[in-house]
C-alpha positions in Angstrom: 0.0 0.0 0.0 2.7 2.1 0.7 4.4 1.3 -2.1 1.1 1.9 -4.4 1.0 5.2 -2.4 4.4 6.6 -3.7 3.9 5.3 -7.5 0.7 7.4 -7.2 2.6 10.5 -6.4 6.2 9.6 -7.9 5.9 7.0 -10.8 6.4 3.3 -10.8 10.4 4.0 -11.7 11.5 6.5 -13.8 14.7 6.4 -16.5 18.1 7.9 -14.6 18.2 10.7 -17.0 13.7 11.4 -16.2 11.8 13.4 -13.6 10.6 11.2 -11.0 6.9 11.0 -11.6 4.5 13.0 -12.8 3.7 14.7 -9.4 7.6 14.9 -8.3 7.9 16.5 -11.3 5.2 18.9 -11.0 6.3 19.4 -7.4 9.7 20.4 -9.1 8.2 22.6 -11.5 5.2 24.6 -8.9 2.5 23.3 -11.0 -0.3 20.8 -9.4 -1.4 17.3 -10.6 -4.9 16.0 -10.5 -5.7 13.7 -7.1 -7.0 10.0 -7.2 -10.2 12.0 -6.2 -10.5 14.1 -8.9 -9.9 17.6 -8.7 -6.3 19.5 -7.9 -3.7 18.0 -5.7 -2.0 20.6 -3.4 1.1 22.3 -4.4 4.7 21.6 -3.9 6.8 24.2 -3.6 9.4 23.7 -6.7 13.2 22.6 -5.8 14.5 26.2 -7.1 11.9 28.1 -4.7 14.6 28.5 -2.3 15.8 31.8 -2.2 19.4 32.2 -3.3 21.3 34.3 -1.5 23.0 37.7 -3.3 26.4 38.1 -4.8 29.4 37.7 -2.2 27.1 36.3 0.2 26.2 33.3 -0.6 28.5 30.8 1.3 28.9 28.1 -0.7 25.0 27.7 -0.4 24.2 27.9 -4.7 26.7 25.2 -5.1 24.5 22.7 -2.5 21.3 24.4 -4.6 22.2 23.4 -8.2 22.8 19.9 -6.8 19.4 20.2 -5.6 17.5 20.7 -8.3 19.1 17.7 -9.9 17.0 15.5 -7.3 14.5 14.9 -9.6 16.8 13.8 -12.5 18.2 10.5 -10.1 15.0 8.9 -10.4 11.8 7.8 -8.3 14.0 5.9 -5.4 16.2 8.4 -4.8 13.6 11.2 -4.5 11.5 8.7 -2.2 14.2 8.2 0.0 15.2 11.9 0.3 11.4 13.1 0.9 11.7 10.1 3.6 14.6 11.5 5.0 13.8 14.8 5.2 10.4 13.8 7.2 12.3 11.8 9.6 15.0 14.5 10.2 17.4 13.9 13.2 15.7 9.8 13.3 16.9 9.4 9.6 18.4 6.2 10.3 19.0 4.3 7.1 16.9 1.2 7.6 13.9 3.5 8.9 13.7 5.7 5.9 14.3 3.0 3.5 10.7 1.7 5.6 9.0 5.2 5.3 10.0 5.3 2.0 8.7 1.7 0.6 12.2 0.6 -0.7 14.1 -2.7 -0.3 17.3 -2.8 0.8 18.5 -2.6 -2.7 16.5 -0.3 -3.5 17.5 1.6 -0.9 21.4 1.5 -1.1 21.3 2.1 -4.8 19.0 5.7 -4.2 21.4 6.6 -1.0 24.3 6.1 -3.3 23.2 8.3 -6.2 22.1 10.7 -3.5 25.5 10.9 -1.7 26.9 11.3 -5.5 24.6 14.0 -6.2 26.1 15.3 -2.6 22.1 15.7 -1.2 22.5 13.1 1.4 25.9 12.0 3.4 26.1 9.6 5.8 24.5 6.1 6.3 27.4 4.0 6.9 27.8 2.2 9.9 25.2 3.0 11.9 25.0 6.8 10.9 22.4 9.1 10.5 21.3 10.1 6.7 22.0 14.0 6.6 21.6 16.5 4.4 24.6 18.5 2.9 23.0 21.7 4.2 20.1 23.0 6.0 18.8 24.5 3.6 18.8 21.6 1.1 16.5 20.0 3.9 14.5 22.6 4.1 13.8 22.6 0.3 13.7 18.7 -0.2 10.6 18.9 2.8 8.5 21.9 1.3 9.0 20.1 -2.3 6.8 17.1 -0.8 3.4 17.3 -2.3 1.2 18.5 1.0 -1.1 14.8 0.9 2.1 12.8 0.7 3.7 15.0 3.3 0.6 14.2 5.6 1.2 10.1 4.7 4.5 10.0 5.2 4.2 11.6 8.5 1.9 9.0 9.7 4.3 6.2 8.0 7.4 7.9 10.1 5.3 7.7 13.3 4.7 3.7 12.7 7.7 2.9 11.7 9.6 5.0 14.6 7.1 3.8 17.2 8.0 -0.1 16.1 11.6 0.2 15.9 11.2 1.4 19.7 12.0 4.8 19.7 8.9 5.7 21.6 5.9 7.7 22.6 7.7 11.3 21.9 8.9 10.0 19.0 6.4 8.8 17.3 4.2 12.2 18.9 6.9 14.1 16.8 5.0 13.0 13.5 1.1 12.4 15.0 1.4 15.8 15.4 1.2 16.1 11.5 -1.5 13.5 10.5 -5.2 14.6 9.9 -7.5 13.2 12.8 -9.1 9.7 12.4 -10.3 8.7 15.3 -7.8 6.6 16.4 -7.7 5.0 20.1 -3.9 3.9 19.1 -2.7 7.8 18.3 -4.6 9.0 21.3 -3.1 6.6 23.4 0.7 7.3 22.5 0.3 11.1 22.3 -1.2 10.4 25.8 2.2 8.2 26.8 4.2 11.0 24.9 2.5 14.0 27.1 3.4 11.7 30.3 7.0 11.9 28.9 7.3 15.2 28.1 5.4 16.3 31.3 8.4 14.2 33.3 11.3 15.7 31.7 9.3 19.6 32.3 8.7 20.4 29.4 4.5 21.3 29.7 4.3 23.0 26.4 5.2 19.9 24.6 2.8 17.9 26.3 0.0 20.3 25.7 0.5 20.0 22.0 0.3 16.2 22.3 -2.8 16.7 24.4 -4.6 19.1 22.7 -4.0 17.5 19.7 -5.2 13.8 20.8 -8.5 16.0 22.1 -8.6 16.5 18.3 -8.3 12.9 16.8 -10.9 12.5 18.7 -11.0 10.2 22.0 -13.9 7.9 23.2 -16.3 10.0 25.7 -15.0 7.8 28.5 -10.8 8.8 27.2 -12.2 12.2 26.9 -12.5 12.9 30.3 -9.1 11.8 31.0 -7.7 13.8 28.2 -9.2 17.1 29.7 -7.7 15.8 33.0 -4.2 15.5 31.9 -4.9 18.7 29.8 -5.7 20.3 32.4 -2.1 19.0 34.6 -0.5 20.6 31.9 -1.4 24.0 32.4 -0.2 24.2 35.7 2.4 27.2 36.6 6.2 25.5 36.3 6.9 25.7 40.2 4.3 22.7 40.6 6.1 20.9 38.1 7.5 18.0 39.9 4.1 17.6 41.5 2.3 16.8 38.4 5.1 14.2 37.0 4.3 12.5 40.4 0.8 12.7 39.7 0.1 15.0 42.4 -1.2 18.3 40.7 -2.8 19.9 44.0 0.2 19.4 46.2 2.6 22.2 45.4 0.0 24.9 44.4 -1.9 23.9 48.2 1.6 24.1 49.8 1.8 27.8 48.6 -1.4 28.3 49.8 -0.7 27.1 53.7 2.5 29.5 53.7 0.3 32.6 53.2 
């Protein structure tokens, strides 16, 4: 399905010397692509959108920016595998986006190779982290995604992260991104993930993961509990510790008796 879903959007494989796909192609080019609904598919912004910095300033950067616009030239794996990458970010572990991305281990090394060639991706060998070359070649290779497939991939990321045991947070990371279903599984684990987050003090984070779970929606029963937690959240940062030990009246009553 996965698969099916990125031959929709890419092309079943493209020549070496093609664009990847008709909508990686119109992705690359700013122009929109009818959707398996009928209709127009949302934009992509094109690989040359970036702005390029002026004369004397530009660092190095337009070197890493014609390199990027040849993305769409090295054919349907390797843009898969960079739009996987560039989803995942700092998680970009080969074998996970060679998963989010649909590609065999063949496949896979093949599209990281032409990609290291093509100096868009570095990294990957033992053990390392895919990166891009620059920030701002990450930057482009994300906002080039079309906006449906950007939505799917995110939920693919947070399945494939969650299994390979990385966690509530995350996985929360990418729920964050997915249109609501009514899922009991993505309430529950941005639930776990606002416990987390809550733990380490950092309440803003686990409001996002709460408010956000109140959105998917939860059962009337989960609701409650949501609101609850929600609720926990809010508190002022001196009752911190407090809520991570599940005691959110203690340190705001203790204020109160030394008045």
């Amino acid at each position: 399905m996965q698969r099916a879903m990125f031959e929709r959007e890419a092309g079943p494989g493209t020549p070496d010397d093609a664009p990847a796909g008709p909508a990686a192609d119109a992705a690359a080019r700013g122009r929109t692509v009818p959707s398996a609904r009928g209709g127009e598919r949302g934009r992509g912004a094109p690989f040359h959108a970036v702005p390029r910095p002026g004369p004397g300033r530009d660092g190095g950067l337009v070197e890493h920016l014609e390199h990027l616009e040849r993305l769409e030239h090295l054919g349907a794996p390797a843009v898969r595998l960079a739009w996987a990458a560039a989803v995942l970010d700092t998680e970009a572990a080969p074998s996970l986006a060679a998963d989010v991305a649909a590609l065999g281990p063949g496949e896979a090394a093949e599209a990281r190779a032409r990609l290291a060639a093509a100096r868009v991706l570095t990294g990957g060998g033992e053990g390392r982290p895919l990166r891009f070359s620059h920030p701002l070649t990450a930057t482009a290779v994300h906002r080039s995604i079309p906006p449906a497939l950007r939505v799917a991939l995110h939920g693919q990321a947070a399945a494939v992260v969650a299994g390979a045991g990385y966690g509530p947070t995350a996985a929360a990371r990418h729920l964050l991104e997915v249109h609501p279903e009514g899922d009991p599984a993505v309430v529950a684990t941005l639930r776990e993930a606002a416990a987390e987050y809550l733990s380490a003090g950092a309440p803003e984070a686990a409001r996002r993961c709460l408010e956000r779970a109140l959105r998917e929606p939860p059962g009337p029963r989960e609701r409650a509990a949501v609101l609850h937690e929600l609720g926990r959240s809010a508190l002022p940062a001196r009752s911190a510790a407090a809520t991570a030990a599940g005691r959110p009246w203690a340190a705001p009553v203790r204020a109160l008796g030394r008045r």
